[in-house]
C-alpha positions as CSV (number, residue, x, y, z in Angstrom):
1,X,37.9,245.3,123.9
2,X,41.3,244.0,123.5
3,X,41.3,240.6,121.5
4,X,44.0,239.0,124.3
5,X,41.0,239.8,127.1
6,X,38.4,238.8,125.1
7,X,40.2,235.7,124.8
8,X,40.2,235.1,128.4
9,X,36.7,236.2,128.8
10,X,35.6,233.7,126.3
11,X,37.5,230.8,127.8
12,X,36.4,231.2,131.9
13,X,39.7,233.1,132.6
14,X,37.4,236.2,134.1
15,X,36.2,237.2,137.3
16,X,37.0,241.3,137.6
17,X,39.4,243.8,137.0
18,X,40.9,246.8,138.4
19,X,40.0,248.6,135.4
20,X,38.9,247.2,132.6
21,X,39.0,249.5,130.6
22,X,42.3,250.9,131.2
23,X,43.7,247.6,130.8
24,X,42.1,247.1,127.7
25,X,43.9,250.5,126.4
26,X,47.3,249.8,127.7
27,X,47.2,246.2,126.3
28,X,46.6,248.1,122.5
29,X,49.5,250.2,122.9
30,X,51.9,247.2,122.5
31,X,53.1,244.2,124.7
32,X,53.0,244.6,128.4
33,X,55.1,242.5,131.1
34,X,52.6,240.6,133.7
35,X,53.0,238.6,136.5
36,X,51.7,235.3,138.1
37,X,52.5,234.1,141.2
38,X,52.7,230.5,143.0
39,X,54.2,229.4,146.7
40,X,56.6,226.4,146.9
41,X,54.8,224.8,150.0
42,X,55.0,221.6,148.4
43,X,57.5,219.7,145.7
44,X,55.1,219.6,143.1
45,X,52.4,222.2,141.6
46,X,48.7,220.5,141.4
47,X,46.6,221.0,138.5
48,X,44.3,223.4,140.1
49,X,47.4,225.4,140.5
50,X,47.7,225.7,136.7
51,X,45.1,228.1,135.6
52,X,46.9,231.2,136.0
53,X,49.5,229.6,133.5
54,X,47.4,228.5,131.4
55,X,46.1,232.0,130.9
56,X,49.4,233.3,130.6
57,X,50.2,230.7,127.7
58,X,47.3,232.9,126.4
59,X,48.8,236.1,126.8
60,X,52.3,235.2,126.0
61,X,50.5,234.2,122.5
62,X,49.4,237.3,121.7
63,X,52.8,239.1,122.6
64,X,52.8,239.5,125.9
65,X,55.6,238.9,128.4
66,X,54.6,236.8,131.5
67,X,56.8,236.7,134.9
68,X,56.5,233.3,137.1
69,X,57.1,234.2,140.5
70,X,58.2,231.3,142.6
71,X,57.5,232.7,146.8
72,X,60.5,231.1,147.9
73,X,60.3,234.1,150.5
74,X,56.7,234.1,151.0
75,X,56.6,230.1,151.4
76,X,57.9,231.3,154.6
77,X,54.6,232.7,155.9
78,X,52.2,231.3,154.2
79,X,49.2,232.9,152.3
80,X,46.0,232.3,154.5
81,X,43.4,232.9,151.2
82,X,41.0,229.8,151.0
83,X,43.0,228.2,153.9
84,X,40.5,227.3,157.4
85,X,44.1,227.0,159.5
86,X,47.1,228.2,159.5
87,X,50.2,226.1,157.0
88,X,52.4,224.2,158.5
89,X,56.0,225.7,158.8
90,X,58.6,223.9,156.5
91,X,62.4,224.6,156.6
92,X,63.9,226.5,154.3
93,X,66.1,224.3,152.6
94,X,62.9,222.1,151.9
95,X,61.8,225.5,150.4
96,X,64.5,226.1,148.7
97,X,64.5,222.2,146.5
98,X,60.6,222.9,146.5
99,X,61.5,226.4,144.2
100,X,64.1,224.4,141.9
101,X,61.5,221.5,141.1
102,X,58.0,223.7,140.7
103,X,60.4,226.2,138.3
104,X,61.6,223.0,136.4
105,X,57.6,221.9,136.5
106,X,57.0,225.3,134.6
107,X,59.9,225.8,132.3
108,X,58.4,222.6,130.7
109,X,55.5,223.8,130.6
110,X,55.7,227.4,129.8
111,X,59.4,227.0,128.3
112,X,60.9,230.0,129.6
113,X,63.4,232.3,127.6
114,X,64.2,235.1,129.7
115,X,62.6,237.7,127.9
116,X,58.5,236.9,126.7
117,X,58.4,234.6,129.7
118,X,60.9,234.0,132.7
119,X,60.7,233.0,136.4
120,X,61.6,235.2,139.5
121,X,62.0,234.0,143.1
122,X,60.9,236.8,145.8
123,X,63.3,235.2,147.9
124,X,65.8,237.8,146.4
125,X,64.3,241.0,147.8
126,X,62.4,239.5,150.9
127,X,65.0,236.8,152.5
128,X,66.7,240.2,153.8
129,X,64.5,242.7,154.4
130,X,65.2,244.9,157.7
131,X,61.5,244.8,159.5
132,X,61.6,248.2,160.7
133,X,63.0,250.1,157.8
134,X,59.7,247.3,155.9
135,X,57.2,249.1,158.6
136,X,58.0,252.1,157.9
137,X,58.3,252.3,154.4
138,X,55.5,249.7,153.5
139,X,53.5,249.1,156.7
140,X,52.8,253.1,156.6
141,X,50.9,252.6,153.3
142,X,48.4,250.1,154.4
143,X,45.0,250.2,156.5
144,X,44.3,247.4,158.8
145,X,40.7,248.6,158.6
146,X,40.6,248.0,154.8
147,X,42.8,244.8,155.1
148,X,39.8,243.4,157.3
149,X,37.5,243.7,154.6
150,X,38.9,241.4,152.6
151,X,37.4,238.0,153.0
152,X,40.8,235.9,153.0
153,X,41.2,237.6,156.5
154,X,37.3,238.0,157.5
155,X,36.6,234.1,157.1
156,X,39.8,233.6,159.3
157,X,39.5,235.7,161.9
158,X,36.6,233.2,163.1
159,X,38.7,230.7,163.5
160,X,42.1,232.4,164.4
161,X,44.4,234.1,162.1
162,X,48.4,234.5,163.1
163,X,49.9,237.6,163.4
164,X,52.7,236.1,160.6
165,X,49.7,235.3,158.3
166,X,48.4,239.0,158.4
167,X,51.5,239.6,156.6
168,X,51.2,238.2,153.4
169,X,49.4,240.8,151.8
170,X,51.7,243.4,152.6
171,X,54.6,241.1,151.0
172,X,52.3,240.0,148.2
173,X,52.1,243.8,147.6
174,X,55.3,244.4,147.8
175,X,56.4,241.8,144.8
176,X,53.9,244.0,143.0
177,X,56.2,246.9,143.9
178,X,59.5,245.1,143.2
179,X,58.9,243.8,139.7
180,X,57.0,246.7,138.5
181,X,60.3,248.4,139.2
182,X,63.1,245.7,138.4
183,X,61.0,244.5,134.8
184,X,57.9,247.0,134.3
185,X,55.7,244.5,135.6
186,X,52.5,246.2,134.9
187,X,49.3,243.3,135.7
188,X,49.5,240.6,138.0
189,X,46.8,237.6,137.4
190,X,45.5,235.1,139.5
191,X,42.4,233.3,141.2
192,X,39.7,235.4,142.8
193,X,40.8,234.1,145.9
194,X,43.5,236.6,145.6
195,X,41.8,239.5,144.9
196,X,42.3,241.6,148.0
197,X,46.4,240.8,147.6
198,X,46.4,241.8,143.8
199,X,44.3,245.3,145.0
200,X,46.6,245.9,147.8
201,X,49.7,246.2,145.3
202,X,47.8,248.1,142.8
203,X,47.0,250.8,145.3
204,X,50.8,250.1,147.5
205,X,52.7,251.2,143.6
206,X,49.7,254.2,143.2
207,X,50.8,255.5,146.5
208,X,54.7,254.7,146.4
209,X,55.3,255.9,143.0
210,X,52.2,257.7,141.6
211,X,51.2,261.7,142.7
212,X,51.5,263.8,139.9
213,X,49.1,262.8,136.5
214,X,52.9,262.1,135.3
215,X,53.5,259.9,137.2
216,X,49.9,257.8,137.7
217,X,50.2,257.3,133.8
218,X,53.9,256.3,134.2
219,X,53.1,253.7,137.1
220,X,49.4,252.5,135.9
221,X,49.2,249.0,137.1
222,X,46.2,246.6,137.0
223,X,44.8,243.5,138.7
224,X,42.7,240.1,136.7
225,X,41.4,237.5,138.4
226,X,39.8,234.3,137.0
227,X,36.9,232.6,138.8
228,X,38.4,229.6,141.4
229,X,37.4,226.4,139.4
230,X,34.8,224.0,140.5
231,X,33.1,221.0,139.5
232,X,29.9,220.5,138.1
233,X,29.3,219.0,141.6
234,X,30.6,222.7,143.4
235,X,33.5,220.7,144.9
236,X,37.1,221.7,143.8
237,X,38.4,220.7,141.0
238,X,41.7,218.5,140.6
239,X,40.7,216.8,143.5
240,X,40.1,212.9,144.1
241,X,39.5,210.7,147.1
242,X,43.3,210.3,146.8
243,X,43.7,213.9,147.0
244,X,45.4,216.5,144.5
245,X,46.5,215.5,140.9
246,X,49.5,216.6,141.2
247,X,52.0,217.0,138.0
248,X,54.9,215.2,139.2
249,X,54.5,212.0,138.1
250,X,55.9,209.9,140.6
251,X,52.9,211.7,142.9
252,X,50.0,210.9,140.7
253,X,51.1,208.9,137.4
254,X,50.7,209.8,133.7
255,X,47.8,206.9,134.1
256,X,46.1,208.1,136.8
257,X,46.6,211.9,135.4
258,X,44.8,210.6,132.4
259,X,41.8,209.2,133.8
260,X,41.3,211.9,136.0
261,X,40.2,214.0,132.7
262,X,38.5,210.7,131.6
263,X,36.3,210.4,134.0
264,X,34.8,214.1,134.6
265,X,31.2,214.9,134.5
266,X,30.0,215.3,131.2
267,X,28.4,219.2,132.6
268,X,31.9,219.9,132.8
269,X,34.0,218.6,129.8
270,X,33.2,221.9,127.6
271,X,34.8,224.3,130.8
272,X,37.9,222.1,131.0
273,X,38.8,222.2,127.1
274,X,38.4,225.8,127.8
275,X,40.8,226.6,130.7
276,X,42.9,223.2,130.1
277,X,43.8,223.2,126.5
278,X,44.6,225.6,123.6
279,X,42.3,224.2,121.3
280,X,40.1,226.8,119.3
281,X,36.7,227.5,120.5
282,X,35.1,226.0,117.8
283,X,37.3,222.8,117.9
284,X,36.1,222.4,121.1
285,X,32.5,223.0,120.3
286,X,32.6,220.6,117.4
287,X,34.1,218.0,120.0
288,X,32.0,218.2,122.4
289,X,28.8,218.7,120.3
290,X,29.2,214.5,119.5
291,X,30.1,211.7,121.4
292,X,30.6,212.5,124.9
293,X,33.0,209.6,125.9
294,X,35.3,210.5,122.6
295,X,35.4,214.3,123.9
296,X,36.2,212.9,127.5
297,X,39.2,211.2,125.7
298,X,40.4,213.8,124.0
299,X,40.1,216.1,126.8
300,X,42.1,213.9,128.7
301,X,44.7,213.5,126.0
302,X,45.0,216.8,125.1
303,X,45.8,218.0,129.0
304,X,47.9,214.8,129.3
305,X,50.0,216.8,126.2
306,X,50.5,220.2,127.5
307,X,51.6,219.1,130.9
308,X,53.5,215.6,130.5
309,X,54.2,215.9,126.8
310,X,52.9,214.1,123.4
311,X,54.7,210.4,124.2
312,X,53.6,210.4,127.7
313,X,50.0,211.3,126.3
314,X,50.0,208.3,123.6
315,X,51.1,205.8,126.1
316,X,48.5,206.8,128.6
317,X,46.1,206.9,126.4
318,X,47.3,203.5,124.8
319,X,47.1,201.9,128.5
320,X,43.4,203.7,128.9
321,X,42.6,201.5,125.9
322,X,44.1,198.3,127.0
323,X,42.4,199.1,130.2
324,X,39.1,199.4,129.6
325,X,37.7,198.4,125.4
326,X,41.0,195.9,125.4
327,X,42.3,197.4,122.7
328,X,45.7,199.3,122.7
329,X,49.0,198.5,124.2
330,X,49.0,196.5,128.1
331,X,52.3,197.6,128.9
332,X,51.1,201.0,129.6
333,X,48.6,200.2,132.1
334,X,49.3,200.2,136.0
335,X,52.1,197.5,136.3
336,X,52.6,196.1,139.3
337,X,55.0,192.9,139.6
338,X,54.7,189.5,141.7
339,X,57.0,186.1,142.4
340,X,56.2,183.7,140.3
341,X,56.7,181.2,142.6
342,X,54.2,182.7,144.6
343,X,51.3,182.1,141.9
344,X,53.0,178.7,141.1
345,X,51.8,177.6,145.2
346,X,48.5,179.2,145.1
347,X,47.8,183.1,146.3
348,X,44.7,184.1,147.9
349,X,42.8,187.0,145.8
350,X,42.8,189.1,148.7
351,X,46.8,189.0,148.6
352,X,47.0,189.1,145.0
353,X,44.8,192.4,144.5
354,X,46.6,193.9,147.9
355,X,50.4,193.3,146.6
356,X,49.3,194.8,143.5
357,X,48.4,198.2,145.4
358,X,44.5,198.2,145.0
359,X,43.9,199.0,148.8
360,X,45.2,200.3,151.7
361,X,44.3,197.5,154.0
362,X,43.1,194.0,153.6
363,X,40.0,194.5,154.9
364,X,39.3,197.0,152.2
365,X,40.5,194.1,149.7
366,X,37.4,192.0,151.5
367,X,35.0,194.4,151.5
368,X,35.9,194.8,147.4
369,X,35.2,191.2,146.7
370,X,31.9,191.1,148.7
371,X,30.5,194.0,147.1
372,X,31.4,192.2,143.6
373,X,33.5,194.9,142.7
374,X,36.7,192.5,142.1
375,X,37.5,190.8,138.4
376,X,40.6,188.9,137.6
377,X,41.4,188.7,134.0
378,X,37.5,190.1,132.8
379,X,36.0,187.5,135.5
380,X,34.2,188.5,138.9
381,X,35.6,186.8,142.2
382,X,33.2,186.6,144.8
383,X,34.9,184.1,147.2
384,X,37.3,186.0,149.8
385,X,38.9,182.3,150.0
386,X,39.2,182.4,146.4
387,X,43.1,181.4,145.6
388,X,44.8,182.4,142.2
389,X,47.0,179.6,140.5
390,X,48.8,180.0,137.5
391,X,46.4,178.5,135.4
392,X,44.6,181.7,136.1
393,X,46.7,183.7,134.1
394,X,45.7,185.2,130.6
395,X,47.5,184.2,127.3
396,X,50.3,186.8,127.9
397,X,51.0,185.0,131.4
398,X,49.6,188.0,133.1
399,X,46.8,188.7,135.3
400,X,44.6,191.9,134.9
401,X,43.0,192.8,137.8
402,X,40.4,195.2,138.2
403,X,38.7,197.2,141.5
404,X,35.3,199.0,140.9
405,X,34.6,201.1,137.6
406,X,38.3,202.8,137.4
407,X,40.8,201.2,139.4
408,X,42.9,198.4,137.1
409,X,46.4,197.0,137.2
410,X,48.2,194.9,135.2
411,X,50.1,192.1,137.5
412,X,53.5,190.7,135.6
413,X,54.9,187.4,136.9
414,X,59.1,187.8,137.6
């Protein structure tokens, strides 16, 4: 077996193949160009969105070239794999600033340098396509029969699926097509939930370019998918009660990015170093073989790393420490800021822990201190009358204010 997919295999990055074996042969002949794909629908990629380029990191390491395809074209549809309803419809100029941030998101990331690894938009061949001429040349080649099959469309059709929607895999198949041809594009990659797409290009270049043995070899193409990620728990990975971790910062913060990876199940710290970071397998088994709370910390700093970089990653983990063993560096903790004057006449806890962001309503502020989750500077507050002075502040002139287990801020005076 080739050593780049038995790297993938032995890190989680596996579900099935085309064929395996062919893949395997055409990898040993020398580099070959592959593809990942991601849609624009929002401005920022999550982290469960990362996998696939994570996996092509891995390939790109062993000489690989690796296309990003942004959808900028099929953004416009919308895939309906893993969705229960239909997207909603954005413009496309919100499509369009959506392309130009998630390709700055992975140019960081990957670093792209326009020949082992560069980005492509399918806006360039779909934005203009003539629908007939499409139908006839593309529609021709595809069974609606065998496109039911496929359990994107099977789970949809009991709740409704759009005529629009049923054509994604046709113009999924078609980027196939288009970048086999413009850069030799050979294997696309991605989550299972994509498998009846990534088969439906294989077999639309077999029958738009293959016939003769000649030409089969010429135009052999293959499909990977990795298994979708879950928790320990079976829910979805990179998902909170806030909802996605997201990698623009200004949508979930370095901080909060940080703990996310702190704070995972212990079942499920091994998987993560696997698919999350490029440490060697026997790093990662040494790690996780000792203390459990020390692996959870460098898990988190390690993923921290690859995706906001090694200073963003020292001061999270700086402000995790301040946080929560008081060690470290405060001024990388949650800030929040408050009048002075405010303190100086007396603020109600319920006030102070609300203007400092630590929930949505007032009520929930109430319900916090009841429960005894609340603490001001270490101590609990159990009064909901309870009011703050600035005698209550620590010896920095600071209050550090803490809600449940995870949740802390650091509240500076101005």
């Amino acid at each position: 077996m080739n050593k780049a997919i038995e790297t993938l295999k032995e890190r989680g990055f596996f579900a099935q193949c085309t064929d395996l074996e062919g893949l395997s042969a055409a990898m040993d002949k020398g580099p070959i160009t592959f593809y990942v794909g991601c849609d624009p629908t929002g401005p920022s990629l999550h982290i469960g969105h990362m996998v696939p380029f994570f996996a092509l990191r891995h390939l790109r390491s062993f000489g690989h070239h690796g296309v990003a395809l942004i959808g900028g074209g099929t953004a416009r549809i919308g895939d309906p794999s893993g969705k229960t309803e239909m997207r909603k419809m954005i413009s496309y100029e919100t499509i369009d600033e959506n392309v130009e941030s998630i390709k700055k998101q992975l140019d960081k990331f990957i670093g792209f340098d326009g020949n082992t690894a560069f980005s492509a938009n399918n806006k360039d061949w779909l934005a203009d396509l003539n629908y007939i001429d499409f139908l006839r040349d593309i529609g021709s080649c595809f069974s609606v029969n065998k496109m039911l099959t496929f359990e994107a469309y099977k789970q949809r059709l009991e709740r409704g699926l759009s005529f629009i929607e049923f054509n994604y895999q046709l113009l999924q198949a078609y980027d196939f097509y288009m970048l086999h041809q413009k850069h030799g594009v050979c294997l696309q990659i991605g989550g299972d939930d994509q498998w009846g797409n990534i088969t439906a290009g294989v077999d639309l270049i077999r029958r738009k370019l293959g016939g003769t043995a000649e030409l089969n070899e010429q135009h052999q193409v293959f499909g990977l998918t990795f298994p979708l990620i879950t928790r320990s728990d079976g829910k979805k990975m990179g998902k909170t009660e806030k909802g996605a971790i997201f990698l623009n910062p200004e949508m979930t913060s370095v901080f909060d990015f940080f703990q996310y990876w702190r704070n995972v199940a212990d079942a499920d710290v091994r998987k993560f170093f696997l698919l999350f970071t490029f440490l060697e397998v026997s790093e990662i088994d040494s790690i996780v073989s000792g203390d459990i709370n020390a692996a959870k910390e460098r898990l988190a700093y390690e993923v921290t790393k690859e995706i906001h970089g090694k200073d963003e990653a020292e001061k999270a983990l700086s402000g995790a420490k301040a946080a929560f063993s008081g060690e470290g560096d405060k001024t990388h903790m949650p800030t929040a800021e408050i009048e002075k004057a405010s303190v100086e006449a007396g603020i109600g806890a319920i006030d102070l822990f609300f203007n400092a962001g630590l929930g949505a309503t007032k009520s929930d502020i109430r319900r916090l201190i009841q429960q005894g989750g609340a603490q001001i500077n270490g101590k609990a507050i159990s009064d909901v009358k309870a009011v703050v002075s600035i005698a209550d502040v620590d010896a920095d002139g600071e209050f550090v204010l803490k809600a449940g287990k995870k949740k802390i801020v650091r509240v500076v005076l101005k």
